[in-house]
Each structure stands twice: as structure tokens, then as C-alpha cells.
Backbone bond lengths (Angstrom), bond angles and torsions (degrees), N, CA, C in turn:
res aa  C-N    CA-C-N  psi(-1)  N-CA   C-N-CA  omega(-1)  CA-C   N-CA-C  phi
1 X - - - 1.453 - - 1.527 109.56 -
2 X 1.259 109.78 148.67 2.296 114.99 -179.50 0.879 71.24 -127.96
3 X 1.581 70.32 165.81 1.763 104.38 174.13 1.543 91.55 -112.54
4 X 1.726 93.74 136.55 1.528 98.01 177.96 1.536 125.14 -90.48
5 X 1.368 101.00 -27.95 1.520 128.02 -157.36 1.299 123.03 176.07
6 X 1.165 105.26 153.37 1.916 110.37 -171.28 1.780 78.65 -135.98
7 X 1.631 93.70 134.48 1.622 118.78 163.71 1.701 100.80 -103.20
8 X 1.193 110.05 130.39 1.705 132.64 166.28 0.854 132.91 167.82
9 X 1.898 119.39 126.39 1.601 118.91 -161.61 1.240 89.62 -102.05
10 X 1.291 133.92 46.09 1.618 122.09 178.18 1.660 87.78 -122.56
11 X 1.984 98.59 131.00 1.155 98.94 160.22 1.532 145.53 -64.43
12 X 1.009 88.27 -22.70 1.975 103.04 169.64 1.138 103.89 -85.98
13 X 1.543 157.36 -45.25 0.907 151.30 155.86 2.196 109.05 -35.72
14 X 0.903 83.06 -75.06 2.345 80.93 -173.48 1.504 84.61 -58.12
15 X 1.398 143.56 -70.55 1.712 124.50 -169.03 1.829 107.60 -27.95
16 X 1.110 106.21 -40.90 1.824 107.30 -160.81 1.519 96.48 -74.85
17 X 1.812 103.24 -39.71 1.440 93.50 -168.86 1.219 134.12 -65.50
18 X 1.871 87.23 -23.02 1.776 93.16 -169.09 1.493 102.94 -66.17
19 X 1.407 118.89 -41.26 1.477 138.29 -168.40 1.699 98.61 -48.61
20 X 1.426 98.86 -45.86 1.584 87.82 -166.75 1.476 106.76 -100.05
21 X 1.098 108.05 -9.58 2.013 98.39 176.13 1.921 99.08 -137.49
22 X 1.129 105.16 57.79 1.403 103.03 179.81 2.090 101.24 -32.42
23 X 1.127 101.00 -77.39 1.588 89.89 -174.47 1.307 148.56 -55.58
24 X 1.710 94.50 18.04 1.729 113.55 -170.08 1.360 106.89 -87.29
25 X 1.390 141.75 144.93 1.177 141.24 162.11 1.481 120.77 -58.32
26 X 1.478 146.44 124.44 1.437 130.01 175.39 1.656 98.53 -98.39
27 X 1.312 100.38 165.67 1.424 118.10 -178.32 1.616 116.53 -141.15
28 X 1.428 106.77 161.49 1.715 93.73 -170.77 1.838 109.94 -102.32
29 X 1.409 72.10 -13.65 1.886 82.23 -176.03 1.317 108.64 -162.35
30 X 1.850 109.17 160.61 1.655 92.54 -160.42 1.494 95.66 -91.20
31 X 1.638 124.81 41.08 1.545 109.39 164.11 1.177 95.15 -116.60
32 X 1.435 133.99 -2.98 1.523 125.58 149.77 1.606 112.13 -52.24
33 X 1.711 104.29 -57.68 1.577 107.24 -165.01 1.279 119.53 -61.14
34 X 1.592 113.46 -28.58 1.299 111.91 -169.93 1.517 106.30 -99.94
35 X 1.173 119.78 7.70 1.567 129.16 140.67 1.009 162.61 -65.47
36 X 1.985 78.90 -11.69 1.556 94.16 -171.71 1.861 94.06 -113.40
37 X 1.331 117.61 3.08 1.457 138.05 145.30 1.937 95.38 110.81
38 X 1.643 116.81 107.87 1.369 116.03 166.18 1.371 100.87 -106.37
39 X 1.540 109.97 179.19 1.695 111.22 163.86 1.705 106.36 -94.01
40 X 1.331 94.05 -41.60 1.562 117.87 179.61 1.203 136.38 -146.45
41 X 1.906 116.55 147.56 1.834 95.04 -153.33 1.546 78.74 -134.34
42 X 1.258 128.99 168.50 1.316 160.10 -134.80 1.647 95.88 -135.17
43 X 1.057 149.51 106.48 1.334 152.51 169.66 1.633 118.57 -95.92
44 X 1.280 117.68 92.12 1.505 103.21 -162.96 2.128 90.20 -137.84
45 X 1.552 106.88 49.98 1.251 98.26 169.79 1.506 99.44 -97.91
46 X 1.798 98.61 -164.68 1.780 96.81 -155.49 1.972 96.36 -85.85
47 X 1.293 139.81 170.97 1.064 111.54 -110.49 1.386 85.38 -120.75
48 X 1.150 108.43 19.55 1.874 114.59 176.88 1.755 119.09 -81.03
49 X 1.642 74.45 -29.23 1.671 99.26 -176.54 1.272 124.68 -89.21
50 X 1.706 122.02 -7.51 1.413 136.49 -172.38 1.351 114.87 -61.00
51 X 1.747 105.61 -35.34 1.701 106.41 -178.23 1.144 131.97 -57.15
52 X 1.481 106.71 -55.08 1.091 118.77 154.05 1.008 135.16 -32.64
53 X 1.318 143.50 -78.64 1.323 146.38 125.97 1.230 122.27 19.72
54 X 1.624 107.95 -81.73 1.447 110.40 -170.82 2.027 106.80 -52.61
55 X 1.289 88.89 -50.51 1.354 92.00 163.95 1.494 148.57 -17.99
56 X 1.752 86.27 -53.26 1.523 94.12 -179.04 1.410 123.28 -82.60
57 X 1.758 92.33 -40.87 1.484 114.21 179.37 1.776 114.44 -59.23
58 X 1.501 96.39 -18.40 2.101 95.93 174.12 1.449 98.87 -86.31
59 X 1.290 135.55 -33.79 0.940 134.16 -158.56 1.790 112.72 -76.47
60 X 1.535 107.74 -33.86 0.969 129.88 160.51 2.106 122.07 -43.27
61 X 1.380 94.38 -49.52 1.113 126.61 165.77 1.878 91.74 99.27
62 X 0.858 100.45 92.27 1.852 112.36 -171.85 1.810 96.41 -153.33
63 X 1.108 102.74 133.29 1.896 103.17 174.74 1.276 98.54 -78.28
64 X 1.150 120.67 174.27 1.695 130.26 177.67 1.523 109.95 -142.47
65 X 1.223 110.60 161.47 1.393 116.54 155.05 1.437 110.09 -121.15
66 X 1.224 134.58 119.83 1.249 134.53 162.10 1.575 126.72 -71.77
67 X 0.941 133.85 147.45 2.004 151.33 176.74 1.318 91.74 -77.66
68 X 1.438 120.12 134.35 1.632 131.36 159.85 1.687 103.89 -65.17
69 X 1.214 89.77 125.96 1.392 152.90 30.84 1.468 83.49 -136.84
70 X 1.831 103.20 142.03 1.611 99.35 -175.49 1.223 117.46 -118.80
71 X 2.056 100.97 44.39 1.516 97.49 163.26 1.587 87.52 -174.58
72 X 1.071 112.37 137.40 1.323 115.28 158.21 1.628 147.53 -21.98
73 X 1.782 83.64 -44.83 1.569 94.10 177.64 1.399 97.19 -147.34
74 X 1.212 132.26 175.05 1.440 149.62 144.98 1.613 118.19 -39.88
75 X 1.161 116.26 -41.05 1.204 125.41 176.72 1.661 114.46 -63.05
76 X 1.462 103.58 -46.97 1.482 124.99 -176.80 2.005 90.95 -64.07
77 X 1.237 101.37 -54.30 1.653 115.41 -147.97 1.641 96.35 -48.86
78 X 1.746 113.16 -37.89 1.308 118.23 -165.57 1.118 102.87 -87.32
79 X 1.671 132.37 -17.86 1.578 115.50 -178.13 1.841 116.80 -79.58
80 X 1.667 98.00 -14.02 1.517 104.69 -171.52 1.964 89.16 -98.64
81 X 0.872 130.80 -7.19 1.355 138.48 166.02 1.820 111.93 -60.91
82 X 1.362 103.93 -49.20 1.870 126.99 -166.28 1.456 90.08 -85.56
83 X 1.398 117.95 -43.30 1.448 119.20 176.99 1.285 123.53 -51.50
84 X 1.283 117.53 -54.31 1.579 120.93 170.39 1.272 117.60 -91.29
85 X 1.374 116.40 -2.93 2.054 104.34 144.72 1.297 122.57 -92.49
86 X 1.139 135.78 12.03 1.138 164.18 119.06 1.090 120.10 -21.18
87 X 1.099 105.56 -73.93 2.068 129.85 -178.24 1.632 103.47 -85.85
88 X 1.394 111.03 -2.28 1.677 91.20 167.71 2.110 104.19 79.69
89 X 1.101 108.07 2.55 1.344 113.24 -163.80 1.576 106.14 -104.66
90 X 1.386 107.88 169.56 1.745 109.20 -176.91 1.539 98.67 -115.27
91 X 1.265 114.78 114.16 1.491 123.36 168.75 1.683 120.25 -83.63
92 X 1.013 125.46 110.16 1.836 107.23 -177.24 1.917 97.19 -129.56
93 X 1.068 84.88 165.62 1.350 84.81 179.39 1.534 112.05 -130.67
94 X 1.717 122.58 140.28 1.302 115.07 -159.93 1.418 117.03 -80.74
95 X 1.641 128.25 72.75 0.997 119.19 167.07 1.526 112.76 -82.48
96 X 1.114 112.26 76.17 1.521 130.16 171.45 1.277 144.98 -46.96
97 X 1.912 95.12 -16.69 1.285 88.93 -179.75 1.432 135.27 -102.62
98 X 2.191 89.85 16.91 1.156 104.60 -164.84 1.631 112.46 -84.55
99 X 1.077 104.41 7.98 1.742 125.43 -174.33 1.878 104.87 -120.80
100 X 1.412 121.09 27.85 1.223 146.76 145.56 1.239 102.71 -71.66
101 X 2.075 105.47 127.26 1.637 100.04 -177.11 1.340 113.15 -61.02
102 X 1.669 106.04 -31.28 1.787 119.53 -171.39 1.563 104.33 -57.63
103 X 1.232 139.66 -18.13 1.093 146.64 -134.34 1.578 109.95 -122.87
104 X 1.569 104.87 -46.52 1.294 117.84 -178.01 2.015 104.66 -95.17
105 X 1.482 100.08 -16.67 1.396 96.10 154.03 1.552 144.13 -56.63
106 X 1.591 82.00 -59.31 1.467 104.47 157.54 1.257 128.97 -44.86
107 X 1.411 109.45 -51.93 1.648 95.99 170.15 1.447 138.76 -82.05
108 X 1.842 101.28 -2.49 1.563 102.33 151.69 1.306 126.10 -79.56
109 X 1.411 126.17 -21.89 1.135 135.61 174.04 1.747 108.20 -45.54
110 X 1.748 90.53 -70.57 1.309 98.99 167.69 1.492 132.90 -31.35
111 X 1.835 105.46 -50.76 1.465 101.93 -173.57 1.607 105.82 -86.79
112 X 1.145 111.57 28.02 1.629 107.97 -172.50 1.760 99.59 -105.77
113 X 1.580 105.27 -28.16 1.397 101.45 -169.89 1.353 111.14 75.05
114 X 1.223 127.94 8.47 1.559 130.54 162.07 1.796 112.35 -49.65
115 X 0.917 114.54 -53.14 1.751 121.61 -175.58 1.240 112.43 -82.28
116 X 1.555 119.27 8.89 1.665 131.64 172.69 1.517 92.60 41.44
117 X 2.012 118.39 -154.67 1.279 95.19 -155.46 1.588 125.96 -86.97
118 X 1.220 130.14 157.67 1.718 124.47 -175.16 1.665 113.71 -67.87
119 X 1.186 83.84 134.62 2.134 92.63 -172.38 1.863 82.15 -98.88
120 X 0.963 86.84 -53.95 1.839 92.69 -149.68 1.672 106.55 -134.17
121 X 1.475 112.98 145.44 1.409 111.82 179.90 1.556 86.26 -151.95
122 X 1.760 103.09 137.96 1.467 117.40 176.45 1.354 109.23 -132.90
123 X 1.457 126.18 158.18 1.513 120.35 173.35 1.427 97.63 -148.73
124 X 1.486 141.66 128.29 0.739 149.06 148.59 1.875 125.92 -108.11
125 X 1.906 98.08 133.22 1.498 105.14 -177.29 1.651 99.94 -107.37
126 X 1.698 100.47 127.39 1.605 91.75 166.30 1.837 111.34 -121.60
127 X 1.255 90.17 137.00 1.715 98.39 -152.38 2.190 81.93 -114.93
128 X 1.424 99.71 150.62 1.412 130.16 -171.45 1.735 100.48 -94.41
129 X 1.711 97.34 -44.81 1.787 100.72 -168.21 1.628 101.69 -130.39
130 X 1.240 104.46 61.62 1.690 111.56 172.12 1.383 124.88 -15.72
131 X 1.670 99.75 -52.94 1.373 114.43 -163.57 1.959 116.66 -69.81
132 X 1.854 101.81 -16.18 1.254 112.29 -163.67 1.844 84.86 -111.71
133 X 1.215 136.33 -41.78 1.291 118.17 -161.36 1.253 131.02 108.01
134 X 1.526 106.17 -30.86 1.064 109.76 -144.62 1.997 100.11 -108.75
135 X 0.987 127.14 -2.38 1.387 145.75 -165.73 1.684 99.49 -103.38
136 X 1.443 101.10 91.58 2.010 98.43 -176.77 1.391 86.03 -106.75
137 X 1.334 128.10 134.50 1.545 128.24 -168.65 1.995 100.42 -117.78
138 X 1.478 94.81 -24.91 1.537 84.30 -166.62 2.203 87.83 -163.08
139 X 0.878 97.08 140.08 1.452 106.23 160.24 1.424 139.00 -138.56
140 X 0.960 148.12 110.38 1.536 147.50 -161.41 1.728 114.73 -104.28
141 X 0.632 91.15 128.97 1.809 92.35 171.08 1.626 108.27 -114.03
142 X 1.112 135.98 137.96 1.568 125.80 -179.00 1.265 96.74 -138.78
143 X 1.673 130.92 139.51 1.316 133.97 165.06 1.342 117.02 -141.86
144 X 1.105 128.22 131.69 1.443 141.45 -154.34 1.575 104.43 -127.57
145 X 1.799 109.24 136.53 1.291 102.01 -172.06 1.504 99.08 -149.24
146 X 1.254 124.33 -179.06 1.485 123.57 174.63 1.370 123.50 -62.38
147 X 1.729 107.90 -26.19 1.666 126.14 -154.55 1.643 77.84 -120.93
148 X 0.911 161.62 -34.70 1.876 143.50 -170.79 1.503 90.80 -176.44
149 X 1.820 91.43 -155.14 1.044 104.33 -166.81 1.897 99.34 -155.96
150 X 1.379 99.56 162.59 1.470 88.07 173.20 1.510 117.33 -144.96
151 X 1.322 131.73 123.02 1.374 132.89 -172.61 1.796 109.61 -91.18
152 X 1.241 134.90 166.10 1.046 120.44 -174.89 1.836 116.87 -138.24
153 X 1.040 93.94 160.93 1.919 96.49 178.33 1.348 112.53 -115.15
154 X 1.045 81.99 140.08 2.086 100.42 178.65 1.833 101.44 -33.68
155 X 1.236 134.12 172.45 1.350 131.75 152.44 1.740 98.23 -161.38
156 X 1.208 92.39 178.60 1.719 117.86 171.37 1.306 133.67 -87.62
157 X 1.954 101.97 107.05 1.594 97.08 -167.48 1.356 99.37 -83.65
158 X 1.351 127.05 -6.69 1.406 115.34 -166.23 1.849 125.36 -53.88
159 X 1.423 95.89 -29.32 1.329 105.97 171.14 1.649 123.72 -53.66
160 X 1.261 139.18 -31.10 1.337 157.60 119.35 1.682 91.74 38.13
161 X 1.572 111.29 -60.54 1.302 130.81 -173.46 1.411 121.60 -62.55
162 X 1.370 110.82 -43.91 1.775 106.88 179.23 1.159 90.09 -65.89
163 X 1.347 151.74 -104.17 1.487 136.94 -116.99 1.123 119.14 -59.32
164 X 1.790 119.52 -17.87 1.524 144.21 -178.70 1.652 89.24 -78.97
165 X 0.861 139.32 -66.22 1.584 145.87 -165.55 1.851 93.50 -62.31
166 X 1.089 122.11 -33.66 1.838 119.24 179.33 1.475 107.50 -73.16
167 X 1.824 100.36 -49.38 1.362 103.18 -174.72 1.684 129.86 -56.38
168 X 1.760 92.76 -45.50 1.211 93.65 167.24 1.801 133.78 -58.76
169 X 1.459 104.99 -18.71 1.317 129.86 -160.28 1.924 93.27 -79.82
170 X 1.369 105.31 -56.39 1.398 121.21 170.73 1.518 105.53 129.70
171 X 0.866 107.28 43.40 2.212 109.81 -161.18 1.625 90.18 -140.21
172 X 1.015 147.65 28.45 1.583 150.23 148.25 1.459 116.12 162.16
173 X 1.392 113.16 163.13 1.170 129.17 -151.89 2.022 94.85 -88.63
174 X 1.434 70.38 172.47 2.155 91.15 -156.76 1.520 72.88 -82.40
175 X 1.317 83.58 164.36 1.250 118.04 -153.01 1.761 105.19 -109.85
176 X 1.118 125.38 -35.23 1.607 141.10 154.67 1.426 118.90 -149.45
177 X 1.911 99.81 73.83 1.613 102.32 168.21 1.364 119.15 -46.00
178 X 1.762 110.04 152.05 1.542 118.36 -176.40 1.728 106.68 -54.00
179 X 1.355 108.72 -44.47 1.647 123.28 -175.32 1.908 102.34 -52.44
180 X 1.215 104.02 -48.49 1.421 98.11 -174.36 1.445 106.55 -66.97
181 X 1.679 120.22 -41.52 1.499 106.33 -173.57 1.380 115.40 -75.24
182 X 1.428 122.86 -7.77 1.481 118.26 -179.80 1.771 100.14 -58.86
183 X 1.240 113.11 -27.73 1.636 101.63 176.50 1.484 119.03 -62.85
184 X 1.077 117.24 -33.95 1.053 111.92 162.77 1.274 134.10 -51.63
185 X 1.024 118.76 -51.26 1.546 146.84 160.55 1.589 104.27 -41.69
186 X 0.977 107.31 -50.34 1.794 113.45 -177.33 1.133 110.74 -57.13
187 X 2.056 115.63 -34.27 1.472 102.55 -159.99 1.499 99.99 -107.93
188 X 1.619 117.06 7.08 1.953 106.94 171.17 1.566 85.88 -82.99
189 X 1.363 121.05 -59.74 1.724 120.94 -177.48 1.642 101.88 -13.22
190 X 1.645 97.44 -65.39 1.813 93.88 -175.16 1.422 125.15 -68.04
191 X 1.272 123.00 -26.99 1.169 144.31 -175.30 2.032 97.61 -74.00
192 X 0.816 110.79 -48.18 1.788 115.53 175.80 1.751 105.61 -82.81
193 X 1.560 125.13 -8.50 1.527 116.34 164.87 1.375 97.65 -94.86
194 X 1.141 120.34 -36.34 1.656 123.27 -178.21 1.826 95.75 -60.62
195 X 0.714 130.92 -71.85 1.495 145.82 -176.81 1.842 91.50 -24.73
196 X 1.231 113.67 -81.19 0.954 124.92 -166.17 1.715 137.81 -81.69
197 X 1.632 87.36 -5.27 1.985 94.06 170.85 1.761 91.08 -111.35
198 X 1.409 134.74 -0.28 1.282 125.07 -149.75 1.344 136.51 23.71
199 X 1.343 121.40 62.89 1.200 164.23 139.49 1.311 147.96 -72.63
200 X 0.911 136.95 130.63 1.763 140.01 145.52 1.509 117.13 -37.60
201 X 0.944 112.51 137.46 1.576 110.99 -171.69 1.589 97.24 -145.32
202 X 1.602 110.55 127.59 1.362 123.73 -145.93 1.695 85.66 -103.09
203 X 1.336 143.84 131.13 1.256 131.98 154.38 1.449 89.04 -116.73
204 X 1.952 86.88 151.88 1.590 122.98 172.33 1.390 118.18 -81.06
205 X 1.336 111.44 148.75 1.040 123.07 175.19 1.830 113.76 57.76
């Protein structure tokens, strides 16, 4: 996978970029970038602005990856879903951290039945620069069961990218189709009606 281009009208943002990818193209907007011809663009603005976007860039006929959460609601999640089967395009969305070794450990652990049944499961993120996000200094996963227990180690989400770089290619499957993350989407939806009628909120399927 290259990098084709970085979109950003923030001056501290293109100063950093040039620094770190002197030979990358910048752009001011992604109807510059996708003008100047990608296969696929990376969508990681703040998350009001994703629709749009994702939008244009399917329409374009360009695959995308979208930033969690890459729609507001479930409702939204499935129209940018129809959108890029529509356009013939691969929509995924970067839940990234499911390609964390701690993460993909965990869920063999789980399917092994080693920790017999779960009492308790904890995850803690400790971040350096709160305010930016972007500073993960330490992460723990802890899961507790009748039969053991399991503590966890940091790993690498960066990988997220090869199976997205195959998928798009046509040699293996996406890695977090839009259809699969609309579930997600379904269950803050319930989690924010639950919140607010104080209720149980039954999801299907």
C-alpha cells in the first residue's frame, strides 16, 4: 500500500506532514485528492463530517476506510453501507483494535474455554495527551473466569491495513465491512434510548 496524499487545511497539520512524508502530495480537500486519482482514501475527520465524505469518495468510485464511529446512527451507518454497494466499492470501517495482538488473543482464549466461565472483564486505556487522543501510553485488558484468568499485552493495530490493501486488491475479505459495523452502531443507538427512556432495550438478531 502508498501513500498517495494527505488532505489538510491546518497549518500545523501540512508543517508535520511535510516533516514526516516530505514526498507525499498535500491536498486541501478530498475533491482535490480524489482528482488527482486514489484507489482508496482513509477518512479520519471529526465525525460529523464523515457522511459527507464517505459519500462522495463512493460516489467517486474509490473504496474507503472510515474512523469509528462512521456515522452517527445506524440508520446513517446503513445508507453509506447501500452507498458503496452501489458504487461497486469496499467500505470498511477502522475498528483497529481488533487486530491488537492483546485483542486477537483474547478472543482465542475465549474460544478455547481455557478461563471456564467469565466473572469479570476490564480494559483500561492510559493516554499521555487526553485532550488529542492520540497518545496510548499503556493498555491492559484483564479477564477473569471460574477456570483462570487472563492478563494482556499491548500489540499492533497497524496491521488493520494488509487485509484492507488484499481486499481492495480482490485476494481476501475486508477486514471490517460497513454492514458489520452498522451493528455497532445499532447497539450505542440502544444504549443512548436506554439512557434516556430508562429502559431495557431489546436488539434483534
Amino acid at each position: 500500500m502508498e501513500l498517495a496524499g494527505i488532505v489538510t487545511r491546518s497549518p500545523v497539520r501540512r508543517a508535520e506532514a511535510v516533516e514526516e512524508y516530505p514526498d507525499v502530495p498535500l491536498y486541501d480537500s478530498l475533491t482535490d485528492l480524489l482528482a488527482a486519482g486514489v484507489d482508496a482514501v482513509v477518512i479520519t475527520t471529526p465525525p460529523e463530517t464523515r457522511r459527507e465524505l464517505v459519500l462522495e469518495a463512493t460516489k467517486a468510485g474509490v473504496h474507503v476506510v472510515a474512523d469509528k464511529p462512521f456515522a452517527p446512527d445506524a440508520e446513517v451507518g446503513r445508507e453509506l453501507v447501500k452507498a458503496a454497494a452501489d458504487a461497486g466499492v469496499i467500505l470498511n470501517v477502522f475498528h483497529n483494535r481488533r487486530w491488537d495482538t492483546d485483542i486477537r488473543t483474547l478472543r482465542s482464549v475465549l474460544e478455547s474455554g481455557a478461563v471456564g466461565q467469565v466473572a469479570r472483564f476490564e480494559s483500561r486505556f492510559d493516554l499521555d495527551q487526553p485532550d488529542t487522543l492520540e497518545a496510548l501510553v499503556a493498555r491492559e485488558l484483564r479477564l477473569l473466569g471460574s477456570e483462570g484468568s487472563y492478563v494482556s499485552q499491548q500489540g499492533a493495530y497497524h496491521r488493520y491495513y494488509e487485509p484492507f490493501a488484499l481486499a481492495v486488491a480482490g485476494k481476501g475479505p475486508e477486514p471490517v465491512p460497513g454492514a458489520e459495523a452498522v451493528h455497532t452502531l445499532e447497539v450505542l443507538d440502544a444504549a443512548r434510548l436506554s439512557d434516556a427512556e430508562r429502559r431495557s432495550v431489546d436488539l434483534e438478531g
